[in-house]
Backbone and ligand atoms as CSV (ligand in chain L), in Angstrom:
chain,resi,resn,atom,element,x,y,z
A,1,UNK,N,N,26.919,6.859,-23.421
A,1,UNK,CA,C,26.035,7.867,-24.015
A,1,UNK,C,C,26.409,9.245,-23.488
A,2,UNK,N,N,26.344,10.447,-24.116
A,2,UNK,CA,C,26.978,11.649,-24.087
A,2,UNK,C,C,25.630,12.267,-23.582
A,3,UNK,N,N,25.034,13.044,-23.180
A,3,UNK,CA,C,24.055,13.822,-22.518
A,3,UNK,C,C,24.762,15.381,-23.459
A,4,UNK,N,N,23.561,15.765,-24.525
A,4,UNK,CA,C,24.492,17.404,-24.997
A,4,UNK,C,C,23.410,18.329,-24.533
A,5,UNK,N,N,22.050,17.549,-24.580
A,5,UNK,CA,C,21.342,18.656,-23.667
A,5,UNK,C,C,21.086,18.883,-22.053
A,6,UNK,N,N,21.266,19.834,-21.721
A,6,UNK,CA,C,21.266,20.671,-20.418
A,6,UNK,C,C,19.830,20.035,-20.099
A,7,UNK,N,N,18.938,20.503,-20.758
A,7,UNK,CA,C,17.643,20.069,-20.346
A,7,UNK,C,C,16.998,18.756,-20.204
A,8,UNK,N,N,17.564,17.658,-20.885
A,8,UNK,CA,C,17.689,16.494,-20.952
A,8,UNK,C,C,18.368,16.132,-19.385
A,9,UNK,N,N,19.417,16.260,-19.615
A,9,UNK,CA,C,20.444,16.313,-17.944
A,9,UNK,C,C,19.554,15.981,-17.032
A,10,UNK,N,N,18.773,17.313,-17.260
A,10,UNK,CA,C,18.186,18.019,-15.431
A,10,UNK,C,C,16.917,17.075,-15.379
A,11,UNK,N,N,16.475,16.358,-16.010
A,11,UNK,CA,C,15.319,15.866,-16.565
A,11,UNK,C,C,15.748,14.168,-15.547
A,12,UNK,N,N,16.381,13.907,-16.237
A,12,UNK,CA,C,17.711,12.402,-15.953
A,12,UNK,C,C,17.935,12.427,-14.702
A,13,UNK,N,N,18.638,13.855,-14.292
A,13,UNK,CA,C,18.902,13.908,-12.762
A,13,UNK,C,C,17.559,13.628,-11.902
A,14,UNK,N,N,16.977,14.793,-12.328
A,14,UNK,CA,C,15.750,14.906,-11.697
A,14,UNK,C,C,14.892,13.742,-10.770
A,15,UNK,N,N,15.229,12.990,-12.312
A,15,UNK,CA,C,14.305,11.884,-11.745
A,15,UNK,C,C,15.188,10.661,-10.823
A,16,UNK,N,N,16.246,10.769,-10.920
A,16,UNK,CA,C,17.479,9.667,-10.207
A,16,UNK,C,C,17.065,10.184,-8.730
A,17,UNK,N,N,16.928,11.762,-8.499
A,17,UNK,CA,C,17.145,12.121,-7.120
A,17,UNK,C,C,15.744,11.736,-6.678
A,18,UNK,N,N,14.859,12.178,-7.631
A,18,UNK,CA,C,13.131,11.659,-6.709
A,18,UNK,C,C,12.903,9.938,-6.450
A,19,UNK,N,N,13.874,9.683,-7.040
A,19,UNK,CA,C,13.908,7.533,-6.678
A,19,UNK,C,C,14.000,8.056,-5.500
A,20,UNK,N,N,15.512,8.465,-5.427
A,20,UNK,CA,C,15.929,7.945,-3.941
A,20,UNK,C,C,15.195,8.759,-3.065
A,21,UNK,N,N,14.815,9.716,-2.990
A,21,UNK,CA,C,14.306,10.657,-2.411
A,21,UNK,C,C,12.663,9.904,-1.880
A,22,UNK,N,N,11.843,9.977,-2.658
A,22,UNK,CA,C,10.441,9.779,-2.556
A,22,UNK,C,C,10.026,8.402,-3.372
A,23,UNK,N,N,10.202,7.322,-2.931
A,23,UNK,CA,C,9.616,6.357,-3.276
A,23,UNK,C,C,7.427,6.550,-3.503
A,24,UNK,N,N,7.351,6.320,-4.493
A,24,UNK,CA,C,5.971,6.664,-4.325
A,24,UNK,C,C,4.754,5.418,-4.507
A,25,UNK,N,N,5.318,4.607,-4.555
A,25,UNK,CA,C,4.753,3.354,-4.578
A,25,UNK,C,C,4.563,2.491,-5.493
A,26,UNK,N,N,4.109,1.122,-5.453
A,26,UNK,CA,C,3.723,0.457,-6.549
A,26,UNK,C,C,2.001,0.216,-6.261
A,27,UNK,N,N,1.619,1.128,-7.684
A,27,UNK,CA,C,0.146,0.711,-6.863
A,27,UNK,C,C,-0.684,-0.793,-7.373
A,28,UNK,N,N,0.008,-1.198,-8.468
A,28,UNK,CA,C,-0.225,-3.209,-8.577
A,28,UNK,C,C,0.178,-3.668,-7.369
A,29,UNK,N,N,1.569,-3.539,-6.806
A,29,UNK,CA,C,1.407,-4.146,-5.621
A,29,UNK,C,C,0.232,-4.212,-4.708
A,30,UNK,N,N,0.120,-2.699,-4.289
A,30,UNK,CA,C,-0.626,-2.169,-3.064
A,30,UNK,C,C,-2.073,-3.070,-3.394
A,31,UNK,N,N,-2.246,-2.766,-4.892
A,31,UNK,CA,C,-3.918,-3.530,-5.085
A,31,UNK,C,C,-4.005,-5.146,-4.383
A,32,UNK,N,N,-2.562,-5.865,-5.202
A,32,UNK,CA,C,-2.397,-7.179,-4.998
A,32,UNK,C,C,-2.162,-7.494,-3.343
A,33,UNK,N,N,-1.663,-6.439,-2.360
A,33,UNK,CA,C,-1.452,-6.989,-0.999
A,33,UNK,C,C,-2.940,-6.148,-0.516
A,34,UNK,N,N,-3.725,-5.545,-0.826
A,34,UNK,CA,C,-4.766,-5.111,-0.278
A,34,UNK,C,C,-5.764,-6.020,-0.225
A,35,UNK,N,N,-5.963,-6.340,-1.659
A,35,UNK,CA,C,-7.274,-7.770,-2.148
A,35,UNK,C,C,-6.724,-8.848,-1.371
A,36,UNK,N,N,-5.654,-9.144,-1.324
A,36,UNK,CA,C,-5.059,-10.818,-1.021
A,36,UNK,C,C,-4.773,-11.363,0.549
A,37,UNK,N,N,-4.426,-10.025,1.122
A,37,UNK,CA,C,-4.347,-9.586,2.306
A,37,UNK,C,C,-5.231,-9.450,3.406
A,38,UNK,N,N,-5.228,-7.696,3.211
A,38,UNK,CA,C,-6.003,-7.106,3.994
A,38,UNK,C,C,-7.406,-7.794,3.949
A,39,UNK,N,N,-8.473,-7.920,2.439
A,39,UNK,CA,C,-8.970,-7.899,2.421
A,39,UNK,C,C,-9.504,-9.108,2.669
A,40,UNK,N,N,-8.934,-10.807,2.180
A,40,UNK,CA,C,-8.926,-11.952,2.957
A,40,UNK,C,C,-8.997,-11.938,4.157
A,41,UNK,N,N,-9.063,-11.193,5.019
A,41,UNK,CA,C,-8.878,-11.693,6.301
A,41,UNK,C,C,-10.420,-10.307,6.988
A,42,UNK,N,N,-10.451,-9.391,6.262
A,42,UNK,CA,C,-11.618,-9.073,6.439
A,42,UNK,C,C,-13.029,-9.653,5.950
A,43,UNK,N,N,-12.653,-10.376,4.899
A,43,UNK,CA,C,-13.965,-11.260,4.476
A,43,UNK,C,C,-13.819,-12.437,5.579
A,44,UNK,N,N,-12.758,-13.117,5.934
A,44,UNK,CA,C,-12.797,-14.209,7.113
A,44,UNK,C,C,-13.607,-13.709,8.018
A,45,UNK,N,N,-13.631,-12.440,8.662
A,45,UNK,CA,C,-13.870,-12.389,9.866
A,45,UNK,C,C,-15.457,-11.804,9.356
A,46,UNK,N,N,-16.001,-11.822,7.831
A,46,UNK,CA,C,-17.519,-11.323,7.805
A,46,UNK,C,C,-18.056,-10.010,7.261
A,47,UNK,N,N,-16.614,-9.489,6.966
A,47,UNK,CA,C,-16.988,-7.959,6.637
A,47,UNK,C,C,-16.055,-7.656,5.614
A,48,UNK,N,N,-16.845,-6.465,4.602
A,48,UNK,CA,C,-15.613,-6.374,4.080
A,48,UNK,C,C,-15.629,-4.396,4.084
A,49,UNK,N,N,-14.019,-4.380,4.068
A,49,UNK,CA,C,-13.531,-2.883,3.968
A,49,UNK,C,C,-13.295,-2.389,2.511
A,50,UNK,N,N,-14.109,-1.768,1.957
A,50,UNK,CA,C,-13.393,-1.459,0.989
A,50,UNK,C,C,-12.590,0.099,0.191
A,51,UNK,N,N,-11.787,0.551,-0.532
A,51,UNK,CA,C,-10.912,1.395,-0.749
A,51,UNK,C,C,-11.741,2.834,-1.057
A,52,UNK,N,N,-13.183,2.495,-1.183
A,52,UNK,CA,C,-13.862,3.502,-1.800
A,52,UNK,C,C,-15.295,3.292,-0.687
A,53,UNK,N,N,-14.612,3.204,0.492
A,53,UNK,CA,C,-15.906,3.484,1.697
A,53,UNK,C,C,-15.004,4.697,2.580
A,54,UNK,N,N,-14.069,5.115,2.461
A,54,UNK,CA,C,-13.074,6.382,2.285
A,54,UNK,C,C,-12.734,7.032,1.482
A,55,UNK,N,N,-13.084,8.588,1.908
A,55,UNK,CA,C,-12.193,9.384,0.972
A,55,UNK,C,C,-10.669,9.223,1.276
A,56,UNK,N,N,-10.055,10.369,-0.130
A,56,UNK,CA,C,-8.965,10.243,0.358
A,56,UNK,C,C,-8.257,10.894,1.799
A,57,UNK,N,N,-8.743,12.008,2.050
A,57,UNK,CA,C,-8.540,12.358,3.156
A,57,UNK,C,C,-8.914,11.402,4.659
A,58,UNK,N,N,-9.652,10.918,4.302
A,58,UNK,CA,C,-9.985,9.995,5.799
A,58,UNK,C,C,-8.623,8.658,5.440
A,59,UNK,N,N,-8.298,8.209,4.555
A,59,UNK,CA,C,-7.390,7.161,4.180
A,59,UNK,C,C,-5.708,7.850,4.920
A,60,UNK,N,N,-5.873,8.999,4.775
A,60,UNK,CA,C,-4.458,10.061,4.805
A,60,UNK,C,C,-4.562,9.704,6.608
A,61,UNK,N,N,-5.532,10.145,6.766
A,61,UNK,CA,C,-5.610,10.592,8.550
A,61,UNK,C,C,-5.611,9.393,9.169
A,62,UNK,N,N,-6.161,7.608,8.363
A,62,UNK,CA,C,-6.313,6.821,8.838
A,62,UNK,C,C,-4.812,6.651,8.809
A,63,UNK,N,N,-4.467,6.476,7.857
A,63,UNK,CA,C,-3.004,5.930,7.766
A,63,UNK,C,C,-1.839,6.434,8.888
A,64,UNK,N,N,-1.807,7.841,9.050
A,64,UNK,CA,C,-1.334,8.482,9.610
A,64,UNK,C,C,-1.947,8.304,11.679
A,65,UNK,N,N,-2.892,8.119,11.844
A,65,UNK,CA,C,-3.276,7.633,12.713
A,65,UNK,C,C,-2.545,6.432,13.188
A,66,UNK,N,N,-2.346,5.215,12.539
A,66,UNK,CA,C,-2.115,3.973,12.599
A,66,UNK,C,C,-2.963,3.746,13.886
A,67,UNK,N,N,-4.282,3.209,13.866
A,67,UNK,CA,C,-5.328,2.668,14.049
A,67,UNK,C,C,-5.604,2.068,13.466
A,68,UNK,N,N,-5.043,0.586,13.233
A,68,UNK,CA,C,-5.884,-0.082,12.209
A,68,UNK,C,C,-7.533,-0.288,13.058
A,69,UNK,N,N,-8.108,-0.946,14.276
A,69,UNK,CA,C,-8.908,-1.495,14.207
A,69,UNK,C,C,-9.472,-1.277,15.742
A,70,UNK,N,N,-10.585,-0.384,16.076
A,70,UNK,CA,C,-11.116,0.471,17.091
A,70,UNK,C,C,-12.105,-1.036,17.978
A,71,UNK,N,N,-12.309,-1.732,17.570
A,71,UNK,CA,C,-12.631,-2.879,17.900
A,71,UNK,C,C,-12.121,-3.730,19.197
A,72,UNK,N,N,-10.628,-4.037,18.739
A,72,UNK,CA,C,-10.042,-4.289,19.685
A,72,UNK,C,C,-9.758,-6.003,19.207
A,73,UNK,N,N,-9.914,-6.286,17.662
A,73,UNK,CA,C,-10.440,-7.441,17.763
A,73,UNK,C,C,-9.084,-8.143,16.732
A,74,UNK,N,N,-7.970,-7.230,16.425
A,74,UNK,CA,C,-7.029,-8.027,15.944
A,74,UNK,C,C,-5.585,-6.351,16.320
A,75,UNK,N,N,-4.853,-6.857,15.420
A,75,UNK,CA,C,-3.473,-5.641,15.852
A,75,UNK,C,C,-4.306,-4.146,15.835
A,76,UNK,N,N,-3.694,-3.557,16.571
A,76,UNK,CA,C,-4.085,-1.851,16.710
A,76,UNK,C,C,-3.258,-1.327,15.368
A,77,UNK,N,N,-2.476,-1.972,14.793
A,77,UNK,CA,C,-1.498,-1.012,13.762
A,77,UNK,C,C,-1.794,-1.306,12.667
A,78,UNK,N,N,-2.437,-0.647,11.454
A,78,UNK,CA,C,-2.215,-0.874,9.884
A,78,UNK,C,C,-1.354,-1.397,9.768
A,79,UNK,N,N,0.022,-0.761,9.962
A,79,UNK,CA,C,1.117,-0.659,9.611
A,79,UNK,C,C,1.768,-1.951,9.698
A,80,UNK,N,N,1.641,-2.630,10.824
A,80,UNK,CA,C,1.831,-4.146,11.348
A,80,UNK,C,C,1.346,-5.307,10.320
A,81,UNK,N,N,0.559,-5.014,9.800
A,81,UNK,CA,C,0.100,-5.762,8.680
A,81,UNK,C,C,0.752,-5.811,7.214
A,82,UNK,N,N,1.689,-4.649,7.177
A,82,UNK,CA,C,2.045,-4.843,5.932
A,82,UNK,C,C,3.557,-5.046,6.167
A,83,UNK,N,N,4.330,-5.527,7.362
A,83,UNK,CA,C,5.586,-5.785,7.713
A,83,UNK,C,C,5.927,-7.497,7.537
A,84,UNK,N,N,6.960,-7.482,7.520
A,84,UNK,CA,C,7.971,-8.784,7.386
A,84,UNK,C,C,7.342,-10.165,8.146
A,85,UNK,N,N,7.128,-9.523,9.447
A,85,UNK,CA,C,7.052,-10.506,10.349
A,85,UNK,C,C,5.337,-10.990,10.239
A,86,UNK,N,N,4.958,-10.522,9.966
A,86,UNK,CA,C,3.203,-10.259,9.628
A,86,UNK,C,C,3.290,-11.281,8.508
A,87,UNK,N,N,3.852,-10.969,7.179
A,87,UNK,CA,C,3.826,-11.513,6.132
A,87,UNK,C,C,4.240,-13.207,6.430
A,88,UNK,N,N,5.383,-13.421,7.310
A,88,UNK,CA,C,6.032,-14.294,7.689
A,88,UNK,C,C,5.570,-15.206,8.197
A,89,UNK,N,N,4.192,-14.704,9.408
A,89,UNK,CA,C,3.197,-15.611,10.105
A,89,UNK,C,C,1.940,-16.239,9.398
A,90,UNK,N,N,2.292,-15.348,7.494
A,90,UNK,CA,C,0.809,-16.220,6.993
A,90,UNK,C,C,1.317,-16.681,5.790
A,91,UNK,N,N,2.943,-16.745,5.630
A,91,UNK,CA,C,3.205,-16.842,4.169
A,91,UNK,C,C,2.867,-18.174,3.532
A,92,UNK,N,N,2.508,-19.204,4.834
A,92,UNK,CA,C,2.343,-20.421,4.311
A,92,UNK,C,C,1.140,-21.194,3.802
A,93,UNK,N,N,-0.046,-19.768,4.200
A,93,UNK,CA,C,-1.737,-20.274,3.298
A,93,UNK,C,C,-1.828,-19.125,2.719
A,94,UNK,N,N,-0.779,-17.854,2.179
A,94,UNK,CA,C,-1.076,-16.895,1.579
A,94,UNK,C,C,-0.194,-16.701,0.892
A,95,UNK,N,N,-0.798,-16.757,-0.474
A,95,UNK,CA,C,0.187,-16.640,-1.904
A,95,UNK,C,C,1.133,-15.302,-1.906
A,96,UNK,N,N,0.275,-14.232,-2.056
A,96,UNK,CA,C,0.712,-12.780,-1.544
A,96,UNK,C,C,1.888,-12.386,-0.688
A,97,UNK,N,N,1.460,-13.107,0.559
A,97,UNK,CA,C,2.533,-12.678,1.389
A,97,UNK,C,C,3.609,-13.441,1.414
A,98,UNK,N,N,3.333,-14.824,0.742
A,98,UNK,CA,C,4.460,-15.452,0.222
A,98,UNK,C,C,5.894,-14.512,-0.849
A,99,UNK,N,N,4.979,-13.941,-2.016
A,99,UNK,CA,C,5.682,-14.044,-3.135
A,99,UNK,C,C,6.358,-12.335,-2.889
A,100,UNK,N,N,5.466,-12.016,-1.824
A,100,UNK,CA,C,6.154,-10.177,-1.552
A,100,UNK,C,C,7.156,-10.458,0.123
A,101,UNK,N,N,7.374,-11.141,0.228
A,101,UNK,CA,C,7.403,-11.640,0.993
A,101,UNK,C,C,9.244,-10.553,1.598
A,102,UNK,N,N,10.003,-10.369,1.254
A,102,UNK,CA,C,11.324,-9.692,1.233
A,102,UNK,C,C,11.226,-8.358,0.102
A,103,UNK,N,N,10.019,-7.699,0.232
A,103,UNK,CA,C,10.017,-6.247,0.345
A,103,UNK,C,C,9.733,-5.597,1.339
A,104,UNK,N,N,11.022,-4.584,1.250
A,104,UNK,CA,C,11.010,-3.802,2.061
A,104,UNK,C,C,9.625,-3.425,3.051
A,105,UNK,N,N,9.490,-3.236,3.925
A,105,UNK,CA,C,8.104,-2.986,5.256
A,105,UNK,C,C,7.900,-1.676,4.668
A,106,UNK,N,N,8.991,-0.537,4.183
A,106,UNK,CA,C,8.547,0.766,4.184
A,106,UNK,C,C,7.751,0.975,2.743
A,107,UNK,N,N,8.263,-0.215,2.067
A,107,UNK,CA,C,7.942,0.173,0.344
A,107,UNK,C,C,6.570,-0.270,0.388
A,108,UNK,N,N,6.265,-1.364,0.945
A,108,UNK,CA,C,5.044,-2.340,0.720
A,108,UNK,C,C,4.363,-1.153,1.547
A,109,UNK,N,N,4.419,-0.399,2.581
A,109,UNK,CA,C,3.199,0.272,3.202
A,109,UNK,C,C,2.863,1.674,2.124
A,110,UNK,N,N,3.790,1.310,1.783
A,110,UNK,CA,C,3.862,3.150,0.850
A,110,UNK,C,C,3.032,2.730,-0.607
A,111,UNK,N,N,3.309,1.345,-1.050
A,111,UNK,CA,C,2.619,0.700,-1.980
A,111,UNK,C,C,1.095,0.574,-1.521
A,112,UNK,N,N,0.831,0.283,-0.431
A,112,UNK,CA,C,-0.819,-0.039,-0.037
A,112,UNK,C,C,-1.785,1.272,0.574
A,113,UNK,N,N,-0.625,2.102,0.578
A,113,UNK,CA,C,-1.196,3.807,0.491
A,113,UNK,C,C,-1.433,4.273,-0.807
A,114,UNK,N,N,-0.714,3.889,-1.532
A,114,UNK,CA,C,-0.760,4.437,-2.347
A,114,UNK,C,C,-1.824,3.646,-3.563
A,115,UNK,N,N,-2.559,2.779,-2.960
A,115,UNK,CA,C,-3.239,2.135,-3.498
A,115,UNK,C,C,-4.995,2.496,-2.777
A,116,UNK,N,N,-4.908,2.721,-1.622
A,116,UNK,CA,C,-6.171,3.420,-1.303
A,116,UNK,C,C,-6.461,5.006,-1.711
A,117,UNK,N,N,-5.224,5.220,-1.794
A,117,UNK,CA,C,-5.462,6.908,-2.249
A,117,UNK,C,C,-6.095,6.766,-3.705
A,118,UNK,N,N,-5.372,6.189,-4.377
A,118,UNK,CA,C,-6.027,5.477,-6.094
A,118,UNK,C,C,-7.152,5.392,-6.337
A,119,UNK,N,N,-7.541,4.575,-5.006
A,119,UNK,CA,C,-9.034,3.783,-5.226
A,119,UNK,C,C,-10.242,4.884,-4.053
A,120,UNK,N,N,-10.191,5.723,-3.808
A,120,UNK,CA,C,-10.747,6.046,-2.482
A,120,UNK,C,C,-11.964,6.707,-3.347
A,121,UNK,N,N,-13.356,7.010,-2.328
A,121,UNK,CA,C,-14.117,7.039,-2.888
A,121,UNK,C,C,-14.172,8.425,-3.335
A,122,UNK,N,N,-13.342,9.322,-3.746
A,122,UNK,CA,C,-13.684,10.706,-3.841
A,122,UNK,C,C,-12.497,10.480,-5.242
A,123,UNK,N,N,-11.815,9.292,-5.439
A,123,UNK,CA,C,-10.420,9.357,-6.515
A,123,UNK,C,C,-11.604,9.287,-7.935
A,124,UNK,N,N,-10.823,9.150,-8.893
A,124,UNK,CA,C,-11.100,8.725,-9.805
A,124,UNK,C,C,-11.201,7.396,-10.689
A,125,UNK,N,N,-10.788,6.610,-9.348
A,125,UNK,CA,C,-11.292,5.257,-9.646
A,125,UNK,C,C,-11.127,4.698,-8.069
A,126,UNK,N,N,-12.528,4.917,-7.615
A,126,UNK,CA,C,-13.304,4.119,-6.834
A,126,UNK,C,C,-13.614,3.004,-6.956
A,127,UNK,N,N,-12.995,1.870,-5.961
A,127,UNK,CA,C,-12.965,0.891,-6.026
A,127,UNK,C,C,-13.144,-0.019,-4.785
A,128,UNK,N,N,-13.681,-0.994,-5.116
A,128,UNK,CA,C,-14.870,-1.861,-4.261
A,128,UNK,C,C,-13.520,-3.088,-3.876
A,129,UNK,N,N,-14.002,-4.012,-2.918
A,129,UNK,CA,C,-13.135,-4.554,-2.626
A,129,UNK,C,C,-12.387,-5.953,-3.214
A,130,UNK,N,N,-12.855,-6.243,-4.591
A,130,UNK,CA,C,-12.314,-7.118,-5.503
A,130,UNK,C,C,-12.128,-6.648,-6.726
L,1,LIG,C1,C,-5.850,-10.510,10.926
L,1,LIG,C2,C,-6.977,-9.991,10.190
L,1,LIG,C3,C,-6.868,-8.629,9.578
L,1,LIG,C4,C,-5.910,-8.178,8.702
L,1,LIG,C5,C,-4.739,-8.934,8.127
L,1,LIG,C6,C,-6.263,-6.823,8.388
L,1,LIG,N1,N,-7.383,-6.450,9.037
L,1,LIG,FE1,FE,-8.314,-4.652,8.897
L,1,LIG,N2,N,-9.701,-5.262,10.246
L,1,LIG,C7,C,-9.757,-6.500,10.860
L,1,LIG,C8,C,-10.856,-6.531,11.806
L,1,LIG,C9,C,-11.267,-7.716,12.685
L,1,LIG,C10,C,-11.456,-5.247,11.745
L,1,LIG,C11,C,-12.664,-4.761,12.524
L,1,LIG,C12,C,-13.893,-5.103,11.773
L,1,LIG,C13,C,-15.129,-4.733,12.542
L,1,LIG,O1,O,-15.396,-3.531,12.644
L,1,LIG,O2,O,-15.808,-5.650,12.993
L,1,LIG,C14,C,-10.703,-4.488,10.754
L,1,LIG,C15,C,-11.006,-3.195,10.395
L,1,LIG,C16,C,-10.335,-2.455,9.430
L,1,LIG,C17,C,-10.743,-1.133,8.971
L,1,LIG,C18,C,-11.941,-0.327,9.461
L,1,LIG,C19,C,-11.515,0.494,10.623
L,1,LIG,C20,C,-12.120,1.847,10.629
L,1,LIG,O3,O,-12.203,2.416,11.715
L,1,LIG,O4,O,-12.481,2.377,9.564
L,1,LIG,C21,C,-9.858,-0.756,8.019
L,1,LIG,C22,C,-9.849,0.533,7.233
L,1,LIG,C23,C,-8.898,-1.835,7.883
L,1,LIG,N3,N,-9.227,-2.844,8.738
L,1,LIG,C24,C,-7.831,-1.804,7.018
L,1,LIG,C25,C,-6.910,-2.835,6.879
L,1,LIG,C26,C,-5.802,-2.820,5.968
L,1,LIG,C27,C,-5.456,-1.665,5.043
L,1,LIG,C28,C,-5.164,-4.014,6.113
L,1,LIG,C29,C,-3.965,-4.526,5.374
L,1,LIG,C30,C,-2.750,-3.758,5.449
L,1,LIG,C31,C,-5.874,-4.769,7.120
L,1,LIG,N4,N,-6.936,-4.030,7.563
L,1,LIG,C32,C,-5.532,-6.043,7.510
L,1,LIG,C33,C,-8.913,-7.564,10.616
L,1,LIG,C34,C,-7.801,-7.533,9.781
């Protein structure tokens, strides 16, 4: 295929360089490892967290914090939760972490950010935890 417009081009380029550049997430994923995940194991333990008991700004600062849990009562890291080895230790009673199981640690966290930012209670679709 011949490219004759300039503006077309930059359009094409544009978007080739923001792949590689800025991955911005999958937010089906992020929903599917948040509900299946995160949120399984917060209903285990009695409680549930959900995407829209944060704004987005507290989600930004949480994330960025990596504090998952002031408690003391499972990992200190969000972040730990959405990695390889994490996925690895539950893939065998969890469908989820089964079937995502060899994505990337950086994509899947960027996917489950980008899935509370979506859902947070100040977004435009506030969302509860199922
Ligand atoms: C192994 C179980 C487990 C997993 C997996 C887990 N959490 Fe938690 N989470 C907890 C527990 C326990 C608490 C503390 C609940 C309490 O306050 O009693 C908690 C608390 C939280 C809180 C509230 C902390 C605060 O200060 O606002 C958030 C937000 C949270 N988790 C997000 C996540 C996210 C996002 C994931 C998935 C990437 C995740 N958690 C995965 C067990 C888990």
């Amino acid at each position: 295929m011949s490219i004759r417009s300039p503006f077309l081009a930059a359009i094409l380029l544009g978007a080739a360089v923001s792949n590689v550049l800025a991955y911005e997430g999958d937010l089906k994923r992020g929903r599917m490892y948040y509900r299946q995940v995160c949120t399984a194991c917060h209903q285990a333990g009695g409680k549930t967290i959900a995407p829209n008991e944060k704004t987005k700004a507290e989600w930004a600062a949480y994330i960025k914090a990596d504090k998952h849990d002031k408690t003391g009562k499972s990992n200190p890291s969000v972040k730990y939760f959405t990695t390889k080895p994490y996925r690895e230790s539950i893939k065998a009673s969890n469908k989820v972490a089964e079937k995502l199981l060899n994505v990337p640690d950086q994509e899947l966290y960027t996917d489950l950010q980008a899935w509370v930012q979506y859902s947070a209670k100040d977004s435009d679709n506030p969302s509860g935890c199922n």
